[in-house]
NUMARTI-415004 format. One record per residue (C-alpha): residue number from 1; x, y, z. Coordinates in Angstrom, 3 decimals. Last residue first. Layout:
! NUMARTI-415004
<site NUM; <X; Y; Z>>;
...
This chain:
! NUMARTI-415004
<site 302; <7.899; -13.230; -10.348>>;
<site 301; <4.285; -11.995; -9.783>>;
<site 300; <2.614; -12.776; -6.916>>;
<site 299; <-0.672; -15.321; -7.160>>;
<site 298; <-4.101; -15.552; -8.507>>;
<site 297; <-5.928; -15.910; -4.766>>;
<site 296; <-4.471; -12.414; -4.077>>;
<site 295; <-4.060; -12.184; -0.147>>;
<site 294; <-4.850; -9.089; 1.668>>;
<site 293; <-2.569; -7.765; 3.814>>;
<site 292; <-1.736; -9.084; 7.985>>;
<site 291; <-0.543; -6.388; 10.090>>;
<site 290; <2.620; -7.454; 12.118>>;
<site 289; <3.535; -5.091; 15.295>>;
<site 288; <7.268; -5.304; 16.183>>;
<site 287; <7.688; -7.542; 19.369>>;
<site 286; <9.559; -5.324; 22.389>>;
<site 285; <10.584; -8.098; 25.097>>;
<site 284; <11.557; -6.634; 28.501>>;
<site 283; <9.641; -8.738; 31.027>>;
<site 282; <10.744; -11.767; 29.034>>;
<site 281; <15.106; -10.340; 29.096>>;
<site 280; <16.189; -10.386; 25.858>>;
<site 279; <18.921; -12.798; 23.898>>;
<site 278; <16.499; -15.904; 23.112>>;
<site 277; <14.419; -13.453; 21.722>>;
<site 276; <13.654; -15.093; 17.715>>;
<site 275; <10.924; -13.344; 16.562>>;
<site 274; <8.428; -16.008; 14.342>>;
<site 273; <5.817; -15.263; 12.168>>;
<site 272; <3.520; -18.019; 10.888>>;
<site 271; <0.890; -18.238; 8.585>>;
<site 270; <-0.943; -21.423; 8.323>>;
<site 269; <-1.849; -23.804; 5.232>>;
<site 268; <-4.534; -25.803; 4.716>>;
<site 267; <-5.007; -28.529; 1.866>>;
<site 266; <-1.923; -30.787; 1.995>>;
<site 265; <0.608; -32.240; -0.164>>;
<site 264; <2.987; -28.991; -0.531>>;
<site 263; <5.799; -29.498; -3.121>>;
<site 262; <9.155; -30.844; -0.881>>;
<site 261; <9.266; -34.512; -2.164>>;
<site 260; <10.252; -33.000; -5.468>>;
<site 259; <12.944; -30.722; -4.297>>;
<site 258; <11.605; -26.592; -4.407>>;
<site 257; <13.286; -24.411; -7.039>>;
<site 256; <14.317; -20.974; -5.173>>;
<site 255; <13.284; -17.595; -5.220>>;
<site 254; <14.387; -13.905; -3.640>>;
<site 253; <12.917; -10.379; -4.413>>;
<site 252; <14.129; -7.102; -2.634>>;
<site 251; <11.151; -4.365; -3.899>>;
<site 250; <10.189; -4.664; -0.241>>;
<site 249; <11.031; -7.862; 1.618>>;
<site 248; <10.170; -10.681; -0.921>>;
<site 247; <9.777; -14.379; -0.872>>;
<site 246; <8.923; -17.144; -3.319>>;
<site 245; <9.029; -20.828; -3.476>>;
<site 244; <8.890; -22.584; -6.726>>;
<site 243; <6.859; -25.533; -7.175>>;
<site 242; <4.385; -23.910; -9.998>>;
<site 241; <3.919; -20.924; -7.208>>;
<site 240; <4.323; -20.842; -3.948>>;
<site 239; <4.251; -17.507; -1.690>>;
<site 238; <6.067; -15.285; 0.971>>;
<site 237; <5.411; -11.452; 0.927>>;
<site 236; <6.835; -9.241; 3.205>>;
<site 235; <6.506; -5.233; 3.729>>;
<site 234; <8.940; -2.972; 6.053>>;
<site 233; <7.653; -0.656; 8.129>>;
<site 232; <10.288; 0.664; 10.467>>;
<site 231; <13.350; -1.103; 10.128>>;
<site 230; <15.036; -4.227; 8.160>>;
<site 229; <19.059; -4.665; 7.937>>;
<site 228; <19.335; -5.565; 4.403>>;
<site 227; <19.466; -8.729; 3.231>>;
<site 226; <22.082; -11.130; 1.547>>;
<site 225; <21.337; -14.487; -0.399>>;
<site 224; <20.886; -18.096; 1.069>>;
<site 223; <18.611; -21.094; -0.485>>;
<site 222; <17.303; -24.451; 0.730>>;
<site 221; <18.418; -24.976; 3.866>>;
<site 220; <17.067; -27.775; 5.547>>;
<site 219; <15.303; -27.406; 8.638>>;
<site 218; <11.907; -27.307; 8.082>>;
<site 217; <11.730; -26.370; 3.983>>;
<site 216; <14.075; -23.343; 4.297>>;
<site 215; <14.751; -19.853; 3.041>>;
<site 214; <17.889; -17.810; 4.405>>;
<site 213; <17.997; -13.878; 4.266>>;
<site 212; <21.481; -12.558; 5.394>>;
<site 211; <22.520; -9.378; 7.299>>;
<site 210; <23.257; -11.105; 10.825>>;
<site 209; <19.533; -12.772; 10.759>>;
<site 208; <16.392; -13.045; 8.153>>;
<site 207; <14.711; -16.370; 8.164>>;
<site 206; <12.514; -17.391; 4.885>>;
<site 205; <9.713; -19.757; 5.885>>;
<site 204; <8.681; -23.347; 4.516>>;
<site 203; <6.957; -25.490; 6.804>>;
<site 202; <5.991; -28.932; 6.516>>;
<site 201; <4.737; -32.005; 8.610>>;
<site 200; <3.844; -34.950; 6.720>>;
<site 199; <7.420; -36.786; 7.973>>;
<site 198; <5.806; -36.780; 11.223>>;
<site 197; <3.285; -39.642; 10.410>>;
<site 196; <-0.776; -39.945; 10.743>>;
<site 195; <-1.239; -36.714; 11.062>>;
<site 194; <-3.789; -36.152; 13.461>>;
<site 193; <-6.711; -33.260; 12.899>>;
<site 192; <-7.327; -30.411; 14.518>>;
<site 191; <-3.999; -29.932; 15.928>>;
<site 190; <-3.870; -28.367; 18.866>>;
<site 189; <-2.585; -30.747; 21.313>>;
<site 188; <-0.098; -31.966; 18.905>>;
<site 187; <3.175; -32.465; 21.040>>;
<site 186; <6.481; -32.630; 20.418>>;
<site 185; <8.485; -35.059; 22.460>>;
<site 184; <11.253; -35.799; 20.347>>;
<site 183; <10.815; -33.936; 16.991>>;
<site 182; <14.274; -32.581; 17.088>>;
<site 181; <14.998; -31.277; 13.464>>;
<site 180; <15.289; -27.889; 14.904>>;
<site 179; <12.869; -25.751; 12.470>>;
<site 178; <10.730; -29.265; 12.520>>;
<site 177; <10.695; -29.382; 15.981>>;
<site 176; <9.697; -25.345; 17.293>>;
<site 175; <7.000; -25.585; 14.728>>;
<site 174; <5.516; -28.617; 16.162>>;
<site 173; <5.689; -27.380; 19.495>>;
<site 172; <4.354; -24.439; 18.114>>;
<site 171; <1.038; -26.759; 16.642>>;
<site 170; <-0.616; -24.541; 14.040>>;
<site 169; <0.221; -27.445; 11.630>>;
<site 168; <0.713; -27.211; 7.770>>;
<site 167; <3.291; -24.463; 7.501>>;
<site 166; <3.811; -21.153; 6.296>>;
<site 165; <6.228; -18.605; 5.947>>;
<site 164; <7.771; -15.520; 8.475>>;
<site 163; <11.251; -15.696; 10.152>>;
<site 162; <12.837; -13.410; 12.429>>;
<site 161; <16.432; -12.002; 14.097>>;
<site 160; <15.539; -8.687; 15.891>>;
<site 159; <16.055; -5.409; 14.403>>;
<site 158; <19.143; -3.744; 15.972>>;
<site 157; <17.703; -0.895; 16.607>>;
<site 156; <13.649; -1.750; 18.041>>;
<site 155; <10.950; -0.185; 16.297>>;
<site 154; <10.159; -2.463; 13.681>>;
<site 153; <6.595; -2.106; 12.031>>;
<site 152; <5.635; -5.393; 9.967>>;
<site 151; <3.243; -5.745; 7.010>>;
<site 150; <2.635; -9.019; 6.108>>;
<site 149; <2.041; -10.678; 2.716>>;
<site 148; <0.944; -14.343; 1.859>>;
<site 147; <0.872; -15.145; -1.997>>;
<site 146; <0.075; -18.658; -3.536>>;
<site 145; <-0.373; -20.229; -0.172>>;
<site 144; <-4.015; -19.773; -0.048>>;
<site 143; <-4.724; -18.835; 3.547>>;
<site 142; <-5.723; -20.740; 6.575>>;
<site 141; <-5.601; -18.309; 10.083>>;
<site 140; <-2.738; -17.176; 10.959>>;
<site 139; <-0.138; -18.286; 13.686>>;
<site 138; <2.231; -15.874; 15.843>>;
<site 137; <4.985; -17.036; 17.384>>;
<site 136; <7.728; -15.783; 19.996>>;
<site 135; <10.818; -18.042; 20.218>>;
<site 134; <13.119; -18.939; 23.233>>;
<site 133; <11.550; -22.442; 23.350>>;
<site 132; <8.297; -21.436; 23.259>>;
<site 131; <6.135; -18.414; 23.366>>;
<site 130; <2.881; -17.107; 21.919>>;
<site 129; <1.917; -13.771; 20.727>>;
<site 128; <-1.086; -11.455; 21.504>>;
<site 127; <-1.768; -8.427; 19.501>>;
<site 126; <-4.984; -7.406; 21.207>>;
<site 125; <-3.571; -4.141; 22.536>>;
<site 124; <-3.910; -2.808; 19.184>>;
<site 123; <-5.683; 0.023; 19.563>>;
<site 122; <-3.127; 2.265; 21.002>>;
<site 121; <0.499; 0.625; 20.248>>;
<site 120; <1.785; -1.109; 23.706>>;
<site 119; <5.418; -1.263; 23.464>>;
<site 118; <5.535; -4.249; 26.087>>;
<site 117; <3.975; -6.563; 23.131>>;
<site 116; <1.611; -8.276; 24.315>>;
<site 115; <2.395; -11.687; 25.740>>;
<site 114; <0.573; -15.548; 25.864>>;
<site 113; <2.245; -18.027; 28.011>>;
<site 112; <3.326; -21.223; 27.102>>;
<site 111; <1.442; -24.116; 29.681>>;
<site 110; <1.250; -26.174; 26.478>>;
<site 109; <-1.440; -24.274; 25.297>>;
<site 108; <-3.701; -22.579; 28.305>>;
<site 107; <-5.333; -19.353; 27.478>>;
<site 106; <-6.287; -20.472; 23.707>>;
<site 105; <-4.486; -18.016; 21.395>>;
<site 104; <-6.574; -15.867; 18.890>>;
<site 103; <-5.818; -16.373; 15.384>>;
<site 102; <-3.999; -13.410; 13.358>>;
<site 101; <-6.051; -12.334; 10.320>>;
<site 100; <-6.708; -13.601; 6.943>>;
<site 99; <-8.593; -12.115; 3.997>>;
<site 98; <-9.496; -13.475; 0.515>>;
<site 97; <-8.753; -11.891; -2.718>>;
<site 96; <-9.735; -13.693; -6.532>>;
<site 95; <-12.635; -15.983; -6.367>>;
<site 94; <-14.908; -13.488; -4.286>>;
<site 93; <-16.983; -14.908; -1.788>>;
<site 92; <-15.491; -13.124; 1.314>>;
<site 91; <-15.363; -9.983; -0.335>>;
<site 90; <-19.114; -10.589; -1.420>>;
<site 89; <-20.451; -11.805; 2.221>>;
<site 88; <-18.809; -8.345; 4.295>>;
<site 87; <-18.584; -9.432; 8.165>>;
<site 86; <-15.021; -10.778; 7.386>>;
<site 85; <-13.597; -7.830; 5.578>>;
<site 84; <-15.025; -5.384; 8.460>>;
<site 83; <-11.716; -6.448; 10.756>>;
<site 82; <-9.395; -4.444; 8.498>>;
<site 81; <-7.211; -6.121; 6.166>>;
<site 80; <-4.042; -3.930; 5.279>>;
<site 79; <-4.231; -3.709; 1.213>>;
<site 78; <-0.850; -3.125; -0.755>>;
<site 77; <0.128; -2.140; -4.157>>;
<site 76; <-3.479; -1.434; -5.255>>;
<site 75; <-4.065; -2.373; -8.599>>;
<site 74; <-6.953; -4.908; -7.426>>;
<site 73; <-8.658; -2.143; -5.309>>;
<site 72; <-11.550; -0.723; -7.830>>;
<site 71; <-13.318; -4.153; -6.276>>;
<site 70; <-13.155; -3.565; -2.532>>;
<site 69; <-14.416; -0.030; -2.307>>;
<site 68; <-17.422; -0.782; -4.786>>;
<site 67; <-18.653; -3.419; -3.028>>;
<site 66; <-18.447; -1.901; 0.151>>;
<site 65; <-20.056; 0.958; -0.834>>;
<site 64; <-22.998; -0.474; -2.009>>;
<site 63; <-23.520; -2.147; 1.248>>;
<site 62; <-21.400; -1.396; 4.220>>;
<site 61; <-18.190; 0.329; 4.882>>;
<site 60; <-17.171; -0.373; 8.531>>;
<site 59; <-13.981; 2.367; 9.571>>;
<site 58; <-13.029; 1.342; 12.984>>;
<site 57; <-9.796; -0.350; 11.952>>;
<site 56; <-8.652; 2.678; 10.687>>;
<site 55; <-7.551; 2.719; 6.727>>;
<site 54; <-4.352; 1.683; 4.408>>;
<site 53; <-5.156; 1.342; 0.829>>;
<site 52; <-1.535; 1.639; -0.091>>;
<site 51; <-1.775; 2.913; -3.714>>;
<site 50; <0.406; 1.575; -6.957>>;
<site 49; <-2.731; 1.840; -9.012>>;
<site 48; <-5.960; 2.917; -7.525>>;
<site 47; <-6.963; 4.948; -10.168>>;
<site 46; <-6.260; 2.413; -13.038>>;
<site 45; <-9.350; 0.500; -11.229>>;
<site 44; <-11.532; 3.167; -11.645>>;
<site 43; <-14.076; 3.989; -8.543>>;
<site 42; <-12.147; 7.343; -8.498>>;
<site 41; <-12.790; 7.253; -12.109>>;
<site 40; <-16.555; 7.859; -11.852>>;
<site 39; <-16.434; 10.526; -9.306>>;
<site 38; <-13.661; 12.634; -11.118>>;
<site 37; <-15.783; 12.975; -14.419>>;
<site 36; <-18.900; 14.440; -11.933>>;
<site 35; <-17.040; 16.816; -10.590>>;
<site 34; <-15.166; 17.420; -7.080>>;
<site 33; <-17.888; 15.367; -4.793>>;
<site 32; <-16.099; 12.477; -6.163>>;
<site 31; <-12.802; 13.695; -3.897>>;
<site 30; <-14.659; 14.303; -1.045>>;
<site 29; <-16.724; 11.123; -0.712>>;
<site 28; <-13.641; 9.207; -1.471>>;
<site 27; <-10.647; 10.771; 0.713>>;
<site 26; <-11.448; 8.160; 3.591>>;
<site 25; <-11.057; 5.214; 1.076>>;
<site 24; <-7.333; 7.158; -0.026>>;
<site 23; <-6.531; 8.506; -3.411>>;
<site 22; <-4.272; 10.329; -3.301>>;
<site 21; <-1.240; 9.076; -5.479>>;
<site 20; <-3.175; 7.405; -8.064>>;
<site 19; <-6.078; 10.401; -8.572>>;
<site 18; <-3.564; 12.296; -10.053>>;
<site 17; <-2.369; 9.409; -12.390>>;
<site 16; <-6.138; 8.592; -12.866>>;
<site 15; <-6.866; 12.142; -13.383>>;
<site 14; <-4.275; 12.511; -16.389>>;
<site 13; <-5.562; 9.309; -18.031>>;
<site 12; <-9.128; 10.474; -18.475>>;
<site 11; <-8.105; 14.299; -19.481>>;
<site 10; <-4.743; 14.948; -21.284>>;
<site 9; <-1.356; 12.801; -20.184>>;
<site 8; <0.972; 15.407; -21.953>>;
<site 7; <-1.055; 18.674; -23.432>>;
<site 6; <0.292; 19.990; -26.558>>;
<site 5; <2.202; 23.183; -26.860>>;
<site 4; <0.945; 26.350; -28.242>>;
<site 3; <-1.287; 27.341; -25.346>>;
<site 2; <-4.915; 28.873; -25.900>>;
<site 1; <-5.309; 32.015; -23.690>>;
């Protein structure tokens, strides 16, 4: 029976809305193998739109459909990077994404210790973190500092106090001096190349403690708004664009107008999350679980 009303959102456009809020890697071969019209615009880019592409670590698409996995996702509203990004040559090459994961610690760095999490999530017993000074670190590896997002999963009530941006040294000793403003004895033993004065040293990170969210070029203060209390998964995003920093926690959005003498100088750039536990016991520490997302090369959007 032929229906007297018109159809809203009729053929091509109506599957890509369906398509939009299953879609799912895993889901492909089952959801092409529907019709022929569905498996052309589940490798549509309008398809993927406002998805959280979001698959197991062991999953290794190779080839042909690798290429055409990674390239319908640039509407996606989040990608977790799975260790198969950096065995795969045309993700790797392409001008617009590029991956980044955590970078191993060396067993002896200025005699901190390394820690898993005491919450130990199954596969992830790898997620070692670094200690100094009453702070827990964990460094990236180099990433274009237009747009850096992390994914974080909070378990503990209250959350604990953090901050996540990126500097120009891997060095926590470093870290630990410039968010203190007591450079005094810090060291540089991992530092893979010398800077020839301190004053070169940057890092720009947003910390979020007692309900506020405070961004800061080492440790001045450059801006200061209210957050809410984070838990569970909770996405962040921390970027640079036309000397403005950016940072957001969600759909909660924050900037601020950099000084002059504060625009990055140098090349590489380094991730950093820090978890401030000055307040629990070492053999009782519970660090949330930080998956690193794919960066976009062109930049977050204001």
């Amino acid at each position: 029976m032929t229906s007297l009303f018109a159809r809203v959102l009729n053929g091509f456009d109506l599957h890509e809305v369906i398509l939009s809020h299953v879609l799912d890697p895993l889901l492909m071969s089952t959801l092409c193998a529907v019709s022929k019209n569905w498996d052309g615009t589940c490798f549509h880019e309008g398809s993927w739109q406002g998805t959280m592409v979001d698959v197991p670590s062991w999953y290794k698409p190779l080839g042909l459909v690798a290429w055409n996995h990674f390239r319908s996702w640039k509407l996606a509203k989040l990608i977790v990077v799975r260790p198969w990004m950096f065995r795969y040559c045309g993700l790797l090459l392409d001008s617009s994404i590029r991956p980044w994961q955590w970078s191993t610690p060396r067993p002896v760095l200025h005699d901190i210790p390394m820690v898993t999490p005491s919450r130990i999530i199954p596969g992830l017993k790898n997620s070692l973190w670094r200690r100094c000074s009453h702070k827990w670190f964990r460094i990236g590896t180099p990433t274009p500092i237009h747009d850096i997002p992390l994914r974080l999963h909070i378990y503990e009530r209250p959350a604990p106090d953090l901050c996540f941006g990126f500097a120009n040294t891997k060095d926590v000793c470093e870290l630990t001096a410039m968010m203190t403003n007591q450079y005094l004895g810090c060291g540089s033993l991992e530092r893979e190349a010398e800077l020839t004065e301190m004053d070169e040293l940057q890092y720009y990170y947003c910390a979020i403690r007692c309900g506020n969210a405070c961004v800061y070029l080492n440790s001045r203060m450059l801006f200061k708004a209210a957050c809410p209390q984070l838990q569970g998964s909770v996405v962040i995003k921390f970027g640079m664009v036309d000397s403005t920093l950016l940072f957001a926690i969600g759909d909660l959005k924050f900037q601020t107008p950099l000084p002059a003498e504060g625009v990055c100088a140098a090349e590489c750039y380094f991730p950093v999350l820090v978890i401030y536990g000055s307040g629990w016991p070492q053999d009782s520490v519970c660090l949330p679980f930080a998956e690193p997302l794919l960066c976009r090369k062109d930049g977050p959007q204001r």
